[in-house]
Backbone as CSV, one residue per row, in Angstrom:
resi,resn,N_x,N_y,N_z,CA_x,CA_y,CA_z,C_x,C_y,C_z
1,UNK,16.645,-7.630,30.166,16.014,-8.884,29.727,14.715,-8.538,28.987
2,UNK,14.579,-9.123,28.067,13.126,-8.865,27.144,11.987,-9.747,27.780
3,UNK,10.739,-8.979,27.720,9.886,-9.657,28.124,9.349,-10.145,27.089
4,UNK,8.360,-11.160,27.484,7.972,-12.146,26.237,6.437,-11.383,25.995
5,UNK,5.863,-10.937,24.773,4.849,-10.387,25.029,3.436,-11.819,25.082
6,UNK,2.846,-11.108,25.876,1.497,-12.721,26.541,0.653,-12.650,24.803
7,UNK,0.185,-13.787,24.526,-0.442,-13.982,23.096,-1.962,-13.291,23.230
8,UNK,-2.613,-12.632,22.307,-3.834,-12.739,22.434,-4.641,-13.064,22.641
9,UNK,-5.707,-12.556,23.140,-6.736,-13.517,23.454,-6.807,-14.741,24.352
10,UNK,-5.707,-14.833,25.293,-5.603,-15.584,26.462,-5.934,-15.105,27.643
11,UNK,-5.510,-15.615,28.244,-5.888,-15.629,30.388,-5.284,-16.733,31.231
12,UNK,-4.485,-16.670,31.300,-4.142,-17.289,32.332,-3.913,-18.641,31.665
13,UNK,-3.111,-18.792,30.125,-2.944,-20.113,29.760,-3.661,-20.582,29.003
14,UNK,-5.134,-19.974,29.568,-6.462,-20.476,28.461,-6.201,-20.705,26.947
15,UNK,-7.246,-21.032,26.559,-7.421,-21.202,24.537,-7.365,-19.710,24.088
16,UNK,-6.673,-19.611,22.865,-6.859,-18.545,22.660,-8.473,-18.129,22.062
17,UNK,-8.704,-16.748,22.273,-10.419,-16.985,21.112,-9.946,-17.347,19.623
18,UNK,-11.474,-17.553,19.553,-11.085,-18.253,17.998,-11.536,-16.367,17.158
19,UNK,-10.815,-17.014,16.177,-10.463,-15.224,15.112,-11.937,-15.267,14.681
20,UNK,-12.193,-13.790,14.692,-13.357,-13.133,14.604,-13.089,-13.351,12.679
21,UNK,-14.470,-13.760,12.389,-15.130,-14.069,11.343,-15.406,-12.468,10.714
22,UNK,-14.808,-12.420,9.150,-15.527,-11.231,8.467,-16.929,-11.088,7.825
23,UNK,-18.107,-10.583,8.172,-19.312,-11.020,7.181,-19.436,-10.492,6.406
24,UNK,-19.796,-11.372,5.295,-20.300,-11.089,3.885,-20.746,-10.072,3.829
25,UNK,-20.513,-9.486,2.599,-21.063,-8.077,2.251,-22.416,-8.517,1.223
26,UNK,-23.620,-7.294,1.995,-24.977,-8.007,1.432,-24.419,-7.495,-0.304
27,UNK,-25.588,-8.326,-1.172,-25.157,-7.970,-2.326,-25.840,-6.402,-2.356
28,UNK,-24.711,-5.753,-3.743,-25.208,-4.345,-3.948,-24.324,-3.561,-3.429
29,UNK,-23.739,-3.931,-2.224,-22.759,-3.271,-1.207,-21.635,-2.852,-2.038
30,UNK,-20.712,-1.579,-1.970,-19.878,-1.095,-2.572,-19.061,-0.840,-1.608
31,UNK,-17.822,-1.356,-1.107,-17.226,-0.768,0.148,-15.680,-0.045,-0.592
32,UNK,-15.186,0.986,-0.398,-14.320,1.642,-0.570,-13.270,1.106,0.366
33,UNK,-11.922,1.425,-0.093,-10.965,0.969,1.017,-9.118,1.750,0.255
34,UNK,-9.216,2.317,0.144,-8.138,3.639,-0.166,-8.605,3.490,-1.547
35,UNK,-7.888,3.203,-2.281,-7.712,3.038,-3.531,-8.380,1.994,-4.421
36,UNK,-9.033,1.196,-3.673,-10.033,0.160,-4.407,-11.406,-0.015,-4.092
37,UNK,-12.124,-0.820,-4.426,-13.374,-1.047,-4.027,-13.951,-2.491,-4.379
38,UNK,-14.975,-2.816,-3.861,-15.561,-4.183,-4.058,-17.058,-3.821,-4.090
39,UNK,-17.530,-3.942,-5.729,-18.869,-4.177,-6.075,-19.804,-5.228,-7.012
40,UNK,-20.912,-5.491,-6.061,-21.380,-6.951,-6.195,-22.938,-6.292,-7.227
41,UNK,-23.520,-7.076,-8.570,-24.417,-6.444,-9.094,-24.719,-7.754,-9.519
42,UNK,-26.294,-7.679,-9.304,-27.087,-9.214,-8.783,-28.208,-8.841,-9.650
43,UNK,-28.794,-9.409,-10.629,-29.914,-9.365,-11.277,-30.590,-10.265,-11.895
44,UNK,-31.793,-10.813,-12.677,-32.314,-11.831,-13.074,-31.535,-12.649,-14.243
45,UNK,-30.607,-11.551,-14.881,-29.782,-12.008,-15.993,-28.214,-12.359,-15.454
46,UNK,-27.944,-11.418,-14.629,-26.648,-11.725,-14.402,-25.835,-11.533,-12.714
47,UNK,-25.045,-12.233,-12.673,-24.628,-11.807,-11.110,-22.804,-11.951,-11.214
48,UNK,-22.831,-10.367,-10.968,-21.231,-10.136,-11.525,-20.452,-9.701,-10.059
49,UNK,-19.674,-9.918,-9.727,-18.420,-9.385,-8.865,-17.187,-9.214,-8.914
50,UNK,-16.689,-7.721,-8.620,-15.804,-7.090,-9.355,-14.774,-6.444,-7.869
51,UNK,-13.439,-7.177,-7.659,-12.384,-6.249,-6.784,-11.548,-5.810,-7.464
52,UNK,-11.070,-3.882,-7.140,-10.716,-3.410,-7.783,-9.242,-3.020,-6.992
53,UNK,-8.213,-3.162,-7.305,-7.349,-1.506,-6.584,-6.468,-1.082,-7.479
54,UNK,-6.935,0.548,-7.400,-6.438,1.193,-8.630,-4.813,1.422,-8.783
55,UNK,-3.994,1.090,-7.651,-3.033,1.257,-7.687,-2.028,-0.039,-7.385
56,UNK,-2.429,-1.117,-7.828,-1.803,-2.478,-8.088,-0.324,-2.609,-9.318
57,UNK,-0.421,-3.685,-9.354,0.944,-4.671,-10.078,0.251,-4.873,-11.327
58,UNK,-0.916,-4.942,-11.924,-1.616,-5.632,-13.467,-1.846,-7.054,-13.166
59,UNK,-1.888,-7.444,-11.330,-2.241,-8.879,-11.679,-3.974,-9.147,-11.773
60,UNK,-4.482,-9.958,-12.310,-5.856,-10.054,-12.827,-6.367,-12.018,-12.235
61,UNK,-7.716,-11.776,-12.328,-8.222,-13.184,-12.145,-9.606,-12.756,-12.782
62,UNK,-10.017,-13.544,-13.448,-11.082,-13.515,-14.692,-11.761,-14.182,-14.911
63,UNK,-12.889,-14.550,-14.710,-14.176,-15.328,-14.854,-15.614,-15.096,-14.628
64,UNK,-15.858,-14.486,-16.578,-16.810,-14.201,-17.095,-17.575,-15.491,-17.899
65,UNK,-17.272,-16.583,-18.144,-18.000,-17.378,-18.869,-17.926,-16.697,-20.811
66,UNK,-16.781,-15.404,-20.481,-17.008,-15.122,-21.949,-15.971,-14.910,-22.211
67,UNK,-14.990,-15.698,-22.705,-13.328,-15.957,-23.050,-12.684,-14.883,-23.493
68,UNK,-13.422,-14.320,-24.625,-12.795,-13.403,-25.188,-12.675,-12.036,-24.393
69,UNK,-13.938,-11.688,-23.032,-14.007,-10.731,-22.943,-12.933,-10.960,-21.529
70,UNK,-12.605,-12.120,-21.063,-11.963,-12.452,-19.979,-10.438,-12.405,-20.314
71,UNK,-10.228,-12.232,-21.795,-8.782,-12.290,-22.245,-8.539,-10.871,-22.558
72,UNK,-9.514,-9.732,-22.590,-9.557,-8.168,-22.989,-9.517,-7.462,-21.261
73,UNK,-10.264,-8.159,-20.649,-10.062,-7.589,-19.161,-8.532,-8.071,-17.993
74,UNK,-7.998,-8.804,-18.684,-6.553,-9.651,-18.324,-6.091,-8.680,-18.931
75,UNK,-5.893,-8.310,-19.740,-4.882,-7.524,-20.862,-5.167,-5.900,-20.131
76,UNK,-6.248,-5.590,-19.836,-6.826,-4.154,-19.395,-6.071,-3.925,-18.055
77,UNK,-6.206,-5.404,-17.154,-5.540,-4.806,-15.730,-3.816,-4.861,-16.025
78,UNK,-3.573,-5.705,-16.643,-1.833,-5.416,-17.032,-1.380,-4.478,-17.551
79,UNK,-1.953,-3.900,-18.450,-1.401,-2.151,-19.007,-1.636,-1.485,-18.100
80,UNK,-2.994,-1.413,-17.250,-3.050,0.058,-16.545,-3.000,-0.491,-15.143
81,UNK,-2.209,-1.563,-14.886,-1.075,-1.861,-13.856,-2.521,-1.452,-12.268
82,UNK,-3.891,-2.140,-12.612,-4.508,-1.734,-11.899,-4.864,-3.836,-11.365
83,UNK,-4.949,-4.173,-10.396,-5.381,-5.750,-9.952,-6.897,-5.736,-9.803
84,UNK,-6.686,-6.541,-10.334,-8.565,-7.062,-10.569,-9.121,-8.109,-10.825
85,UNK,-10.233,-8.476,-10.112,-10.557,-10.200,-9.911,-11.970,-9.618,-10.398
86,UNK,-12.791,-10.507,-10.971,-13.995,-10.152,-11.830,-14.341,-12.165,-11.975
87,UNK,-15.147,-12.310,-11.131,-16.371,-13.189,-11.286,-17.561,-13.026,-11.821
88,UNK,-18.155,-13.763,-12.936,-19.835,-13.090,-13.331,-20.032,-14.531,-13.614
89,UNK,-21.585,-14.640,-13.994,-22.054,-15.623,-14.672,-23.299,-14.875,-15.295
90,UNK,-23.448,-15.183,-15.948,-25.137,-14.445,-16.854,-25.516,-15.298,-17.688
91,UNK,-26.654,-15.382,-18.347,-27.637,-15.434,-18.879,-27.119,-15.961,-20.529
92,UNK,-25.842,-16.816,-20.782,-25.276,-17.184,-22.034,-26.105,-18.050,-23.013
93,UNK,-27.186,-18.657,-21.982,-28.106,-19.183,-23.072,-28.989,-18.443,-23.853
94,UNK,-28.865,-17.047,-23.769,-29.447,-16.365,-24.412,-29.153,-15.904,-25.393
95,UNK,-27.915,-14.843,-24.512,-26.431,-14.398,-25.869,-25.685,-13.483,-25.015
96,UNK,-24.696,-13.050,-25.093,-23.585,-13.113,-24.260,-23.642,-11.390,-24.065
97,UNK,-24.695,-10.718,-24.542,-24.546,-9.136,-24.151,-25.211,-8.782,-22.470
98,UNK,-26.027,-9.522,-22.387,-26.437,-8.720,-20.910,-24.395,-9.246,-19.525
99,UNK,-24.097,-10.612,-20.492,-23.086,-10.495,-19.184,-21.946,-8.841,-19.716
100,UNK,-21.684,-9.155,-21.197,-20.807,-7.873,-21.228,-20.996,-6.680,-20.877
101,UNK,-22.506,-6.269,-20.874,-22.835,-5.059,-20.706,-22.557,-4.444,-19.005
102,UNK,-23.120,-5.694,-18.342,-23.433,-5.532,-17.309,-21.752,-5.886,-16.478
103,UNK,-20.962,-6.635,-16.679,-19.403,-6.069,-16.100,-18.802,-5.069,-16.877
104,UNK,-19.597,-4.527,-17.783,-19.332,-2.987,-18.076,-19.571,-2.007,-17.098
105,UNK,-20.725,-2.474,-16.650,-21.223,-1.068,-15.465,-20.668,-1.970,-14.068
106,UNK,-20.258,-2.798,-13.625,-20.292,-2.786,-12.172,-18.216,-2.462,-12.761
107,UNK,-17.330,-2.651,-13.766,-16.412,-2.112,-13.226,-16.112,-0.853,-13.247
108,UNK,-17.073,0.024,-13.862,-17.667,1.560,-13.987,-17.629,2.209,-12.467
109,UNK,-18.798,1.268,-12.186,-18.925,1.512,-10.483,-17.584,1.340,-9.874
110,UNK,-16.883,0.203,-9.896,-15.424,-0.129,-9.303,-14.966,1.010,-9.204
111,UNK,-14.786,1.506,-9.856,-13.500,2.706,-10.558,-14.145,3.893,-10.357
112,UNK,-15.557,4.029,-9.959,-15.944,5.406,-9.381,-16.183,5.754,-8.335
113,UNK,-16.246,4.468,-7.500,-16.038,4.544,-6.147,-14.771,4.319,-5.847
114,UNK,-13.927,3.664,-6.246,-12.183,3.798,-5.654,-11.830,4.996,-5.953
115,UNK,-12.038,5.481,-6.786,-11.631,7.082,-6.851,-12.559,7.785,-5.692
116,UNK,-13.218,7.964,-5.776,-14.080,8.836,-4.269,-14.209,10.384,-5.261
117,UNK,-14.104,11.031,-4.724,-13.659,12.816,-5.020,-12.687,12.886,-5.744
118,UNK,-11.635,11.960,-6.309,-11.230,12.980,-7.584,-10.069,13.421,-7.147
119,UNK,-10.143,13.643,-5.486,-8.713,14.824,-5.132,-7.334,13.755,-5.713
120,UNK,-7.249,15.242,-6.097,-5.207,14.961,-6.198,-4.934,14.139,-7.640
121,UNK,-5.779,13.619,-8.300,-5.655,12.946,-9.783,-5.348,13.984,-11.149
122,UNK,-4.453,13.410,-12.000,-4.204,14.088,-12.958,-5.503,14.371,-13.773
123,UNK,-6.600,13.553,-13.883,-8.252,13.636,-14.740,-8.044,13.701,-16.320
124,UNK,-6.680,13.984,-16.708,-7.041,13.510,-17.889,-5.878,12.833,-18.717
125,UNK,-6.014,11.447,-19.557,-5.279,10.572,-19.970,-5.266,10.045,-21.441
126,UNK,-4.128,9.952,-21.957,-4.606,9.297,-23.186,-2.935,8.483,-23.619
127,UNK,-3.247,7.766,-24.979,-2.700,6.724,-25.109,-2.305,6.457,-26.320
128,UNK,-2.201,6.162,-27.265,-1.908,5.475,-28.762,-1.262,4.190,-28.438
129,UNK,-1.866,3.343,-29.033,-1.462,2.127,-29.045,-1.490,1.179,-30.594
130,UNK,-0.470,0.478,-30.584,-0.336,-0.021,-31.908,-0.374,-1.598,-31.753
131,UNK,-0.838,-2.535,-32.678,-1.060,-3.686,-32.732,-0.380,-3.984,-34.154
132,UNK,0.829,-4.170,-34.573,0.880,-5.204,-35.518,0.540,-3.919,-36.813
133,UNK,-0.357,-3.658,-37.669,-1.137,-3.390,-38.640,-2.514,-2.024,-37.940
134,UNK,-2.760,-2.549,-36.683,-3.768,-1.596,-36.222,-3.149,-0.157,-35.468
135,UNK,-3.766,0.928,-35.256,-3.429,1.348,-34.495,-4.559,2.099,-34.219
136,UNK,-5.059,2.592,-32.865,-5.887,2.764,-32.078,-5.666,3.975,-30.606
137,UNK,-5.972,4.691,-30.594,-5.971,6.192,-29.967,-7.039,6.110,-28.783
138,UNK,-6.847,6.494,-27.881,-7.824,6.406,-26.465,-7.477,7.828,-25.503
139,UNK,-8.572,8.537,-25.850,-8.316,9.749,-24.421,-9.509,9.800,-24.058
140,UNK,-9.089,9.693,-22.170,-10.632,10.023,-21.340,-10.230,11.509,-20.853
141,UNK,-11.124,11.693,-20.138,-11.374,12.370,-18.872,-12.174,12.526,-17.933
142,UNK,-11.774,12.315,-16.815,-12.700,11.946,-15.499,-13.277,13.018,-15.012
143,UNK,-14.015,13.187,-15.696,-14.652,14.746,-15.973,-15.887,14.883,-15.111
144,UNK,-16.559,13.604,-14.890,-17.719,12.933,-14.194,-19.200,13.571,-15.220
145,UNK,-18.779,13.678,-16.631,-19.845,13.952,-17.202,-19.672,12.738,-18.467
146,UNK,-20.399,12.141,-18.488,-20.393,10.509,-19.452,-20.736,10.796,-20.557
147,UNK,-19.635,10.895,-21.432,-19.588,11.001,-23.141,-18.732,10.160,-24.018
148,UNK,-19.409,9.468,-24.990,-18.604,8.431,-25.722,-18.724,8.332,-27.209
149,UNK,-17.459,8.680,-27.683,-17.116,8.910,-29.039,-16.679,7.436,-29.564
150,UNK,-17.056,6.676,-30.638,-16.518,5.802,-30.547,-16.529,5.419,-31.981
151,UNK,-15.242,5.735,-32.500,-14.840,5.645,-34.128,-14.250,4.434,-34.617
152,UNK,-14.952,3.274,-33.988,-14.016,1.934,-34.587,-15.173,1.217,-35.431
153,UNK,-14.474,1.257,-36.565,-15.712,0.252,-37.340,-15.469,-1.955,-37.536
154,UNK,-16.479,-1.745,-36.392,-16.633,-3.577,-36.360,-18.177,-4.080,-36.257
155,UNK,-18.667,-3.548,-37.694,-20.140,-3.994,-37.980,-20.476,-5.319,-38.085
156,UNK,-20.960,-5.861,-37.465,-21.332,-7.451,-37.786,-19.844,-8.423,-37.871
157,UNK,-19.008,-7.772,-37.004,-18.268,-9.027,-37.026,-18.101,-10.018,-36.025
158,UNK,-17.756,-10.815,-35.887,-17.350,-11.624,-34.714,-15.703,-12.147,-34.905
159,UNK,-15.132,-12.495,-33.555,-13.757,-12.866,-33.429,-14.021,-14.080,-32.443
160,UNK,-13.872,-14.944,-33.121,-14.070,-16.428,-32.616,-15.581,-16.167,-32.339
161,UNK,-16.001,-16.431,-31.245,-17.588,-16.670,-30.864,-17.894,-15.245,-30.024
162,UNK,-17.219,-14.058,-30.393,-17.499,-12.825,-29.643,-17.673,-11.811,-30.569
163,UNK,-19.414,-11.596,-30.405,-19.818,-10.390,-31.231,-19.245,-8.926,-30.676
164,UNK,-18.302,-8.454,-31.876,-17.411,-7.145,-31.735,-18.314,-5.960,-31.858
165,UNK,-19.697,-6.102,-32.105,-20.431,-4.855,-31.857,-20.691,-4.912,-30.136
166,UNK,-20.133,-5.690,-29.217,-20.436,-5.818,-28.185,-19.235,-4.709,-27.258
167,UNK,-18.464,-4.482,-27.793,-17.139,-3.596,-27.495,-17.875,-2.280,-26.865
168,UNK,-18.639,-2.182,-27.936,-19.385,-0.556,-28.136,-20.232,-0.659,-26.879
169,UNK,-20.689,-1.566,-26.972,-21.609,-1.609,-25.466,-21.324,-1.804,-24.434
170,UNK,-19.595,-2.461,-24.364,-19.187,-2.840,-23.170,-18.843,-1.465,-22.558
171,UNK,-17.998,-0.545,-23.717,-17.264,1.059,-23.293,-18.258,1.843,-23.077
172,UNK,-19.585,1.797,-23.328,-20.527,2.720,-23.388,-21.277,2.334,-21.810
173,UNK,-21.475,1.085,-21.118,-21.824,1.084,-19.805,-20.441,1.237,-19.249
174,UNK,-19.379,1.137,-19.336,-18.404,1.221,-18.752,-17.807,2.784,-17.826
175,UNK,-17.930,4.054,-19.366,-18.126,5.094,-19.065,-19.041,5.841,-18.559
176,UNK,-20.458,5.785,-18.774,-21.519,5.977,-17.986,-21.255,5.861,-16.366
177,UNK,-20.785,4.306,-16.109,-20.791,4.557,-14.312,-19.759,5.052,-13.905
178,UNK,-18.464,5.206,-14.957,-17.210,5.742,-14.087,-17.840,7.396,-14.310
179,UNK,-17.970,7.664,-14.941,-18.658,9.580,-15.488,-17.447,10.167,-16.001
180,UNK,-17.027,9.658,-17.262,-15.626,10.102,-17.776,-16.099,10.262,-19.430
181,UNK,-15.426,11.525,-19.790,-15.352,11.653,-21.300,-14.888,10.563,-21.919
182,UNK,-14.934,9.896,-22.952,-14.544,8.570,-24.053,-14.050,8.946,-24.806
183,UNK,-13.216,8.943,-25.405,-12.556,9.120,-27.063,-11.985,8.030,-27.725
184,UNK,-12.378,7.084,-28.214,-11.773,5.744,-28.806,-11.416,5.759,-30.609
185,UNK,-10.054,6.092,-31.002,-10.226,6.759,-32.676,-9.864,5.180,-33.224
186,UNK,-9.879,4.345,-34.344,-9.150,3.439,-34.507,-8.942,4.057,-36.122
187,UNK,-7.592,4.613,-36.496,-6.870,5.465,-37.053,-6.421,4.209,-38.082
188,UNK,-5.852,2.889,-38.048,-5.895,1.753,-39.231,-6.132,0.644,-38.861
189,UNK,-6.642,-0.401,-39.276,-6.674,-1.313,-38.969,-6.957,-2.227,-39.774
190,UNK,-6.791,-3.547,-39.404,-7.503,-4.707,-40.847,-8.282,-6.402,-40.431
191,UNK,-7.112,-6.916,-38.540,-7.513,-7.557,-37.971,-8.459,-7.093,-36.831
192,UNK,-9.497,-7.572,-36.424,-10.890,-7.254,-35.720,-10.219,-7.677,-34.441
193,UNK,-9.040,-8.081,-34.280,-9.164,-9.120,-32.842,-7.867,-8.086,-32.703
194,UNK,-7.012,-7.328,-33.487,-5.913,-6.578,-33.453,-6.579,-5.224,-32.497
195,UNK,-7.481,-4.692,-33.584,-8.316,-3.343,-33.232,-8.519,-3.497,-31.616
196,UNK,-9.601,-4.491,-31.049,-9.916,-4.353,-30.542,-8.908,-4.370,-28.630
197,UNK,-7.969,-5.460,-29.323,-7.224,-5.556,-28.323,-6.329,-4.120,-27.835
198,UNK,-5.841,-3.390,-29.095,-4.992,-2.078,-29.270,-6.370,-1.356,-28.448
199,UNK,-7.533,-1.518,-28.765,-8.556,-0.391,-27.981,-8.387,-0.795,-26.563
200,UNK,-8.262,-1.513,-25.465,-8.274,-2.401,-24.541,-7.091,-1.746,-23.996
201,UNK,-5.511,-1.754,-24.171,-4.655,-1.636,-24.316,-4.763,0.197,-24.530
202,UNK,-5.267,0.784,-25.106,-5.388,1.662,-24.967,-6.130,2.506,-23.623
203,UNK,-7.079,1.904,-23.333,-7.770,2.447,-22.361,-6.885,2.268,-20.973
204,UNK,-6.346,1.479,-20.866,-5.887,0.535,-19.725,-4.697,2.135,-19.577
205,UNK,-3.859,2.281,-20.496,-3.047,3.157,-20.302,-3.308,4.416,-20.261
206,UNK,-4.649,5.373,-20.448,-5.064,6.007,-20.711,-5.202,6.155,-19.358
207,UNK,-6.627,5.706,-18.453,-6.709,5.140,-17.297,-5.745,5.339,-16.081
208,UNK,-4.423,4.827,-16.753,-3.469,4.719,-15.759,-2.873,6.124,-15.199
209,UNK,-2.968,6.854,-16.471,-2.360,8.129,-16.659,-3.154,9.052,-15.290
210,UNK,-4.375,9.106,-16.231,-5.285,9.616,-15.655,-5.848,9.438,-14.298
211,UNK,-5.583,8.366,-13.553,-5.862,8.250,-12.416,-4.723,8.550,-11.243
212,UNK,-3.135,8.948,-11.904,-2.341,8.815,-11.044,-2.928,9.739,-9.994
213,UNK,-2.257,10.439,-9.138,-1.533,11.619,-8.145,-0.913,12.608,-8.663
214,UNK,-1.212,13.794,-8.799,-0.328,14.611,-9.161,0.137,15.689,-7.943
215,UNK,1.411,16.135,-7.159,1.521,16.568,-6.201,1.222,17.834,-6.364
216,UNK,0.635,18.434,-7.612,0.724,19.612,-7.679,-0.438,19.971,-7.639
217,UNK,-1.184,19.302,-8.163,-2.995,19.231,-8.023,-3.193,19.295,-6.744
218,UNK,-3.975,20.338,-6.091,-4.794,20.864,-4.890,-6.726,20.669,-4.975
219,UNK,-6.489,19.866,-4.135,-8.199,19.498,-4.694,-8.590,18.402,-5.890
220,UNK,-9.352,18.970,-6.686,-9.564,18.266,-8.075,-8.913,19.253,-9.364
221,UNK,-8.657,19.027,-9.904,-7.955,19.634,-11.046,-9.350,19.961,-11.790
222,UNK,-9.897,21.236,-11.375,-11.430,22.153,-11.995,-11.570,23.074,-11.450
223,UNK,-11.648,24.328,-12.355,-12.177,25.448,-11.524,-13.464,25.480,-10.862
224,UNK,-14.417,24.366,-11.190,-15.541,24.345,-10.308,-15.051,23.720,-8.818
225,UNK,-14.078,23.019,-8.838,-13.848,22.824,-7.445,-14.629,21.489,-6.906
226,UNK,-15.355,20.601,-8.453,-15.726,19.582,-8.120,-15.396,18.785,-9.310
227,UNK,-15.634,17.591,-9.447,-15.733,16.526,-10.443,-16.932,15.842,-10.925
């Protein structure tokens, strides 16, 4: 005969307790948790929050107050098949770079704390991606030394109400907090909203590469034996 197992948190019939409450993480807090992380970046201009896990489905939730950059970070977690929820609000009455810049660096941080050490990752990734008329080239490496090459020419343009010299600034805090080599080539192009998306799309897969598992990798893939 099976016994019935007694419910939690009872006695003798009693109420059960009521479920223990999780507390808020103070802001600033970065908590790791295998493969993802959750980081909160709070400042006079902007207050962004970013959940990451690097080894998701590409599903995304997006709300930056900056459309265009909320339709480039949707597109980023679906190629490199990584889930990511990104809340910000900043400082738009001003102009829309301190919010881009700044969910540049907290998903930098994301992605350098879900990685931890590096062990067991392939470290280096790249991509070609084509749009239509554009085509656009992306290789990193998680090298943990922050360098950014960045050959796309979008001087003074805008695509709808989003200044495209803002790209440059978004990839440039972006790589800084993850600590990864940059290589962004844009090889043809003619639409600004093509380029940039193929760059997006590029990284995302680049990224993906680069962050897998490799079973053959012992440690970090460096003869220094670090990252």
């Amino acid at each position: 005969m099976q016994r019935r197992a007694k419910a939690r948190g009872t006695r003798g019939g009693g109420r059960a307790a009521p479920a223990r409450k999780e507390k808020a993480a103070p802001r600033g807090e970065q908590r790791r948790r295998g493969r993802g992380a959750v980081v909160t970046r709070a400042t006079r201009e902007t207050n962004v929050q970013i959940e990451l896990q690097v080894d998701g489905a590409g599903a995304s939730r997006v709300s930056t107050g900056v459309p265009f950059l909320d339709h480039m970070l949707e597109i980023f977690a679906r190629h490199g098949f990584f889930d990511l929820t990104v809340t910000g609000t900043g400082d738009l009455e001003v102009d829309t770079h301190h919010t881009v810049e700044d969910v540049g660096l907290t998903l930098g941080q994301a992605f350098r704390d879900a990685l931890g050490d590096k062990a067991g990752i392939r470290r280096f990734g790249e991509a070609a991606v084509p749009l239509d008329e554009a085509l656009v080239s992306v290789v990193v490496d998680l090298s943990g030394r922050p360098y950014l090459v960045y050959d796309v020419a979008l001087p003074n343009t805008r695509i709808g109400s989003f200044d495209g010299e803002l790209v440059h600034d978004f990839l440039q805090a972006f790589m800084t907090q993850v600590g990864m080599n940059l290589h962004v080539t844009c090889h043809r192009g003619r639409n600004p909203h093509h380029i940039v998306e193929a760059t997006f799309k590029g990284l995302a897969r680049a990224l993906d590469h680069a962050t897998q598992r490799d079973p053959r990798v012992r440690g970090v893939l460096s003869t220094k034996g670090t990252l």
